[in-house]
MIPAPA-300689 format. One record per residue: residue number from 1; residue in one letter; z, x, y of N, C-alpha, C, O, CB in turn. Coordinates in steps of 0.1 Angstrom, whole numbers. Glycine has a CB too. Example, Ala and Ser with C-alpha at 12.3 -4.5 7.8 and 13.67 -1.06 7.14 Angstrom:
2
{1,a,{78,132,-57},{78,123,-45},{78,132,-33},{85,142,-33},{90,113,-45}},
{2,s,{71,128,-22},{71,137,-11},{79,129,0},{80,134,11},{57,141,-6}},
***
This chain:
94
{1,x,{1221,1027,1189},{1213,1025,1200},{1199,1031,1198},{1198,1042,1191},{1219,1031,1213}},
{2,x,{1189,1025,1203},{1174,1027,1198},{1169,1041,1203},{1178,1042,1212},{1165,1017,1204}},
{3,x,{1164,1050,1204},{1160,1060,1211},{1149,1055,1222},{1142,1046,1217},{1155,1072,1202}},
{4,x,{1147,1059,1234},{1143,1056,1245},{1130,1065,1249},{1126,1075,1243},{1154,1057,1254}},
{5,x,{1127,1058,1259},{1112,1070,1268},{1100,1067,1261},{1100,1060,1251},{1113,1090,1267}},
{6,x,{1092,1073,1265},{1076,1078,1263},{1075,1079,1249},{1070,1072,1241},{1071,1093,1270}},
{7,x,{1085,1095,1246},{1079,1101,1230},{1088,1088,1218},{1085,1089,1206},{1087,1125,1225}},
{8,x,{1093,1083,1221},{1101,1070,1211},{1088,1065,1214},{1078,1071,1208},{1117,1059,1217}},
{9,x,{1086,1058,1219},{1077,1046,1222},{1059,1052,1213},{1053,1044,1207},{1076,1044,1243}},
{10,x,{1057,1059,1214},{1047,1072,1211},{1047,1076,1193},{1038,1080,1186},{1053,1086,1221}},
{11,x,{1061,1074,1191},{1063,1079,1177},{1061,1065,1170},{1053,1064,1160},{1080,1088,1175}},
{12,x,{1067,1055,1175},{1067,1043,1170},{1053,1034,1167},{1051,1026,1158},{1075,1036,1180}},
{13,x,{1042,1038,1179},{1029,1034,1178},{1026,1041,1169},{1024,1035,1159},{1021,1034,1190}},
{14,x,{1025,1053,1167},{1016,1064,1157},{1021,1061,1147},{1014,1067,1139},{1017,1079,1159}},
{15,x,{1030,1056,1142},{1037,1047,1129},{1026,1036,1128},{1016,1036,1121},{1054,1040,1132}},
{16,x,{1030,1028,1137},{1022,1014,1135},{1006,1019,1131},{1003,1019,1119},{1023,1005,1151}},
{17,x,{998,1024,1142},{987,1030,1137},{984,1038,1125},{972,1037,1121},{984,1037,1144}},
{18,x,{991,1044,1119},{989,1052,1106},{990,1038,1098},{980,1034,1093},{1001,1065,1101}},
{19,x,{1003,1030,1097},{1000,1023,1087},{989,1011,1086},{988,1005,1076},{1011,1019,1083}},
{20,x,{983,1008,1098},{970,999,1102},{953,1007,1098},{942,1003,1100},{972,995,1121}},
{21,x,{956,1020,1094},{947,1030,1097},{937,1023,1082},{942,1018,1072},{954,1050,1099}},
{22,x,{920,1024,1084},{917,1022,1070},{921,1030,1063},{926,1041,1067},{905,1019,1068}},
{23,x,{918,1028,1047},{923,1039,1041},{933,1034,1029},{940,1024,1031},{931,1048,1052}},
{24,x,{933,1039,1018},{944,1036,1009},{954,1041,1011},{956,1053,1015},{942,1038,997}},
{25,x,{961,1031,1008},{976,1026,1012},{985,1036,1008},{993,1041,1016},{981,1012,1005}},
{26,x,{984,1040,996},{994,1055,992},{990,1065,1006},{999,1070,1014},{989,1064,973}},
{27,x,{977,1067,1007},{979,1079,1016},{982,1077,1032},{982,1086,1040},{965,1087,1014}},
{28,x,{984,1061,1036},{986,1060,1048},{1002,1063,1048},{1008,1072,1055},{982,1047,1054}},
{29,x,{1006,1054,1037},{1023,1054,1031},{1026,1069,1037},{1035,1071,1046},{1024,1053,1010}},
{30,x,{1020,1079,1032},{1026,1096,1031},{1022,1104,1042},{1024,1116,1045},{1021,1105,1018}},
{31,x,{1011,1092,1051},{1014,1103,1064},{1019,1098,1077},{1018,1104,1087},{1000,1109,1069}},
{32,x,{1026,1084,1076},{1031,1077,1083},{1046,1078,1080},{1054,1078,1089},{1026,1065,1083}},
{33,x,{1052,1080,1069},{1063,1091,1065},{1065,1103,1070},{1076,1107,1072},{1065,1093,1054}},
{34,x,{1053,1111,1071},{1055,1124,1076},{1051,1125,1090},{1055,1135,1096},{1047,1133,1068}},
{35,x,{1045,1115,1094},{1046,1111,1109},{1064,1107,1113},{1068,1115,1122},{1034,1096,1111}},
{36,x,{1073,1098,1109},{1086,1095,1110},{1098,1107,1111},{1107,1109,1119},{1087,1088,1099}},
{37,x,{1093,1114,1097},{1104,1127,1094},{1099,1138,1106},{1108,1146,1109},{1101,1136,1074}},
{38,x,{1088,1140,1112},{1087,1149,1125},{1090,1144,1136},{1094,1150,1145},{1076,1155,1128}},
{39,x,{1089,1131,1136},{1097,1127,1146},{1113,1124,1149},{1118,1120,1159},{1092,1119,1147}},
{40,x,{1118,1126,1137},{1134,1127,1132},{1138,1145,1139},{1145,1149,1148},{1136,1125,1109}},
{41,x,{1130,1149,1131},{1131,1165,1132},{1131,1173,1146},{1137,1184,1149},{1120,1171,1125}},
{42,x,{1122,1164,1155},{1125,1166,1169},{1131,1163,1180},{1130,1168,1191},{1120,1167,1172}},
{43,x,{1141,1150,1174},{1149,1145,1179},{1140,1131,1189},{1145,1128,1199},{1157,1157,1187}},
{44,x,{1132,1127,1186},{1124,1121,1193},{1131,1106,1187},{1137,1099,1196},{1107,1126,1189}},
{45,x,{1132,1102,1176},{1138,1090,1171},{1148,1096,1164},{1149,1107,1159},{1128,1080,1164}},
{46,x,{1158,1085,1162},{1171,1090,1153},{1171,1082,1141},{1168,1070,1142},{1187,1088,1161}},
{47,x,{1173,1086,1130},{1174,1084,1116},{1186,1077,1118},{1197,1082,1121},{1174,1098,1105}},
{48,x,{1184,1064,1115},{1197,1053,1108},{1197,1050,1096},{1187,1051,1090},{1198,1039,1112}},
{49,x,{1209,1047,1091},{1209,1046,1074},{1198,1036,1069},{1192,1038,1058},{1225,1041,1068}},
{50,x,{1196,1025,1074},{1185,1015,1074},{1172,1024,1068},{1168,1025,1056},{1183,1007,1091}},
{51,x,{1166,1031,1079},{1157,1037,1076},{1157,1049,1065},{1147,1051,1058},{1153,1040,1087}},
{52,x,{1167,1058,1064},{1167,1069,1051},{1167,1061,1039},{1162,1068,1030},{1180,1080,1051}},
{53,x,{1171,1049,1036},{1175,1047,1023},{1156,1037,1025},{1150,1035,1014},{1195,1037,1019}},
{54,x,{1152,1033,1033},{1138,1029,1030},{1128,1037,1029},{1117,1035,1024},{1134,1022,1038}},
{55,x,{1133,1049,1036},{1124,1062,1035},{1126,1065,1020},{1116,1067,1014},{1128,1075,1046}},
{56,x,{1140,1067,1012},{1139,1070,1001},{1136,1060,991},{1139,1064,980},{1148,1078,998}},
{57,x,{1133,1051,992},{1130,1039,984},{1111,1043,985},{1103,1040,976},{1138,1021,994}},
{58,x,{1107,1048,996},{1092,1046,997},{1091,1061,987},{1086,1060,976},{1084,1046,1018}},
{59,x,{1096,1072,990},{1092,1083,988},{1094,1081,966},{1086,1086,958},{1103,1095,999}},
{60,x,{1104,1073,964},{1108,1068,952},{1092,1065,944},{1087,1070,934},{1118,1053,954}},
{61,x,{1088,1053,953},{1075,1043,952},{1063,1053,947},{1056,1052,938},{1072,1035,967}},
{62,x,{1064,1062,958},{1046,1068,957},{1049,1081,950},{1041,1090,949},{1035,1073,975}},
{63,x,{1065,1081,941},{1059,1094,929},{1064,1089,918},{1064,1096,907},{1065,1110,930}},
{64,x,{1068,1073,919},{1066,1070,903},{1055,1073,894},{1057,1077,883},{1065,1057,902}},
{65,x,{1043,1071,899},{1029,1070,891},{1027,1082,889},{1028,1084,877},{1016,1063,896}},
{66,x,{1024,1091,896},{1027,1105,896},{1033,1112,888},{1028,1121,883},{1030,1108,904}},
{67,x,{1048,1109,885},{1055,1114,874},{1048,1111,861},{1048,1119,852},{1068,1108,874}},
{68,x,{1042,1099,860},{1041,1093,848},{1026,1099,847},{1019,1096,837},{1044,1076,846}},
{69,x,{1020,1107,856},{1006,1114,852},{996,1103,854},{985,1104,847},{1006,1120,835}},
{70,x,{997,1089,865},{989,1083,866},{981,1083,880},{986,1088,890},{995,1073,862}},
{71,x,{972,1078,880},{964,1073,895},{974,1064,902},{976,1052,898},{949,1062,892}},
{72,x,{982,1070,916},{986,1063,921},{974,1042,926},{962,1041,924},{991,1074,929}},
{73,x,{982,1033,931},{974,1026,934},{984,1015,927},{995,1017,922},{959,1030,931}},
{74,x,{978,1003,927},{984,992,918},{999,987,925},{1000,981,936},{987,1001,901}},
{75,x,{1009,990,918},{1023,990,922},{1027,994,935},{1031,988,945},{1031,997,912}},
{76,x,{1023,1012,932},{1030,1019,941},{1022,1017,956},{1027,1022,967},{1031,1034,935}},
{77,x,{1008,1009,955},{1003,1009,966},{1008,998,975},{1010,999,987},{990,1009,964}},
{78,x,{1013,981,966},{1020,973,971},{1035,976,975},{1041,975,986},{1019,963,962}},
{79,x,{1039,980,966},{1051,989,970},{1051,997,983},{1061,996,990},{1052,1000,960}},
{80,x,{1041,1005,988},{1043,1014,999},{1041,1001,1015},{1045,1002,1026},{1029,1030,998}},
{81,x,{1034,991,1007},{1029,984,1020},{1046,975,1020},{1053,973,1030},{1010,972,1018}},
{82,x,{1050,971,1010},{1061,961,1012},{1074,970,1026},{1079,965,1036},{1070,957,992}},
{83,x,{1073,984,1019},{1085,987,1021},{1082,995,1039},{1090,998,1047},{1090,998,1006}},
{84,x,{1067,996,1041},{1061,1000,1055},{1066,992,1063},{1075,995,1072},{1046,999,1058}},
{85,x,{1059,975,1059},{1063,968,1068},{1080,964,1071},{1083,960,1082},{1057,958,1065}},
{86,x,{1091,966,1059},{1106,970,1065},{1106,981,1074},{1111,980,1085},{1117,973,1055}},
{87,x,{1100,993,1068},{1101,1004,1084},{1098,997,1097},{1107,996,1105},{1089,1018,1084}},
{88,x,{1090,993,1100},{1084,987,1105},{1093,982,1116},{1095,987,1127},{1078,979,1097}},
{89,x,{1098,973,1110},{1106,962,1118},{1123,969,1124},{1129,966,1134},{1109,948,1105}},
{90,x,{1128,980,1111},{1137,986,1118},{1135,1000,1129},{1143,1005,1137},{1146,989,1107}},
{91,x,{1124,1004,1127},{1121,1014,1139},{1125,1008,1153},{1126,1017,1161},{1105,1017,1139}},
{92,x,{1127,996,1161},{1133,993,1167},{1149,1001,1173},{1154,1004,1184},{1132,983,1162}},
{93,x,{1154,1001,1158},{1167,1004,1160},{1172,1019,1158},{1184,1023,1157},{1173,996,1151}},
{94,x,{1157,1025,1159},{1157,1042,1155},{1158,1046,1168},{1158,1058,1171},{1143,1050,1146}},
***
């Protein structure tokens, strides 16, 4: 069951907005994740398995290049947008 009220509804826009925000895409990616995980943390939306394994699929994405000592961007920037827009659509069900 979805989480309800104001601060759901609130957590869910400020998602949407971070990832619409201008700006490269890795860094909307990591603060629209860290927008999600505080909202997990306060009980505001509830973490479904849907979303942890896309959260760790994203978090995967934006430190591949990184590991490898590169400029994020390229891959991991398509990458963060592919895997936004599945958050996206299951935040519904958070």
């Amino acid at each position: 069951m979805a989480s309800q009220g104001r601060a759901a509804a609130a957590a869910r826009q400020a998602f949407a907005d971070q990832v619409a925000a201008t700006g490269h895409a890795v860094d909307n990616a990591r603060a629209a994740a860290a927008g999600l995980e505080a909202a997990f943390a306060a009980g505001i939306l509830q973490r479904t398995p849907a979303l942890d394994a896309m959260l760790h699929d994203l978090a995967a994405a934006l430190a591949a290049d990184t590991e490898a000592g590169e400029r994020l961007g390229g891959k991991s920037a398509e990458a963060a947008r592919f895997i936004l827009r599945a958050i996206g659509r299951e935040l519904a069900n958070a």
